[in-house]
N, C-alpha and C positions, 0 to 999 in steps of 0.2 A: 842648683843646689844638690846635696845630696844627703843620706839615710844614712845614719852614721847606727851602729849595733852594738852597742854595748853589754849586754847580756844576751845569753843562748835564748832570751824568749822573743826581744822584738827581731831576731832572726827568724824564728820560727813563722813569727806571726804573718813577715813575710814573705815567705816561702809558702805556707798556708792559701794566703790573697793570690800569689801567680798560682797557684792548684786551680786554687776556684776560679777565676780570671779564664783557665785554660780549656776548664772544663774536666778538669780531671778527678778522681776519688783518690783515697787515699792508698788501696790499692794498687789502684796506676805505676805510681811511684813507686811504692816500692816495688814495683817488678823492672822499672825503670831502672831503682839503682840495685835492687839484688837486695833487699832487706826485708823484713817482716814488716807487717802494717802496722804490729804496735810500734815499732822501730820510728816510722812515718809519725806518727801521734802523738810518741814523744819528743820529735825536731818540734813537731809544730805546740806541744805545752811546753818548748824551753828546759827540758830536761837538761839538767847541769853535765851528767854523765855522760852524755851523747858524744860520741866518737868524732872529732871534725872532719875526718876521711869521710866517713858517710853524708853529715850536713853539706859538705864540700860539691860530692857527688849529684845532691840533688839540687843544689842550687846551679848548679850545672844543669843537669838536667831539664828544668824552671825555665833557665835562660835566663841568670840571675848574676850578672856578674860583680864581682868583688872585688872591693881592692884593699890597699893600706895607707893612714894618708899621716901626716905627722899632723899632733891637733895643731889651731890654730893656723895652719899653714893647711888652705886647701888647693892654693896652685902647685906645692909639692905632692903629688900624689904617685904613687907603685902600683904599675897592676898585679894583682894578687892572685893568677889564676891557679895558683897550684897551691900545698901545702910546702912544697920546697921554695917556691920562691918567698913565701912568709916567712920561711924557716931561715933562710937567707937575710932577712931583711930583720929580723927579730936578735940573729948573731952579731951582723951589722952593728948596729945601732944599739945596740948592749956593749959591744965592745969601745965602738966611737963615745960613750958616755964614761966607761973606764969602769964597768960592773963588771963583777964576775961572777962564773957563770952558777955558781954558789952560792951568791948574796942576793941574785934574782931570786931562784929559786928556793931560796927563805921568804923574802918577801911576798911571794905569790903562796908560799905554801906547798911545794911541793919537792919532792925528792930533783937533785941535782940533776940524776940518771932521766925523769923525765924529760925536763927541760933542754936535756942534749936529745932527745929524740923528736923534741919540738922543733928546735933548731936545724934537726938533716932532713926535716920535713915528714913523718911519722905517720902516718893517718889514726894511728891507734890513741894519739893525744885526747882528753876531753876539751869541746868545745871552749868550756869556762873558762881552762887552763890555756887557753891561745887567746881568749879575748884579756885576762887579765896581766898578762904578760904585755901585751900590745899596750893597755892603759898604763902598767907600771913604765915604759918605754917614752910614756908619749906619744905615742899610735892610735888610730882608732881603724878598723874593719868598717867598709864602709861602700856603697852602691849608690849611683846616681841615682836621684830621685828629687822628688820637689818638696818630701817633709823628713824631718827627723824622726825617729819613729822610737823612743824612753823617756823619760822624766828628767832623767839626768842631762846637763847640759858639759 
């Protein structure tokens, strides 16, 4: 099975579990990825604003790996190890659908201009803005594992 992350919190939460898992404080990390500890504290309370170049970096860090998986379909799955290759897979598949890249970016809510830098892979994108893009798509972010880890199915 796998942990499918629909919002920036049940990523946090586990990213949180391999901290403590590892033995590590919240410090640790962030000296791991180069950010402040409140930086750390709010991946792990799901902070919407949270940059996915940094959540990226620590679930790295974690030993957390990620991928992209089209719903419904989980023997199609993308590994996801970078922010370019989602950014890749997100132009894709926007395109193969026949959205543009202006009509995403209404319905997620967000300026065109970002969405093109979610697409060449950006790290400065917020998390919520890659996860919602992903569900407008048909996508889900998502790490092997053996529960699903939100309410939403």
């Amino acid at each position: 099975m796998i942990m499918i992350y629909y919002d920036p919190l049940s990523l946090g939460q586990q990213l949180k579990k391999l901290r403590i898992e590892q033995k590590l404080n919240q410090a640790d990390v962030a000296l791991f990825v180069g950010v402040s500890e409140r930086t750390v504290r709010n991946i792990e309370k799901g902070a919407v604003g949270t940059k996915a170049g940094v959540i990226f970096e620590a679930a790295s860090e974690l030993g957390l790996l990620l991928y992209v998986i089209e719903k419904n379909e989980e023997q199609s799955s993308y590994e996801a190890a970078s922010l370019v290759k989602i950014g890749n897979i997100i132009r894709k598949t926007r395109k193969e659908q026949k959205i543009r890249q202006d009509d995403l970016a209404a319905i997620v809510g967000v300026q065109h201009s970002v969405l093109g830098r979610l697409e060449r892979g950006a790290s400065s994108v917020a998390i919520v803005t890659l996860l919602k893009c992903l569900n407008e798509l048909g996508l889900h972010l998502c790490s092997p594992n053996r529960q699903v880890l939100s309410e939403e199915q």
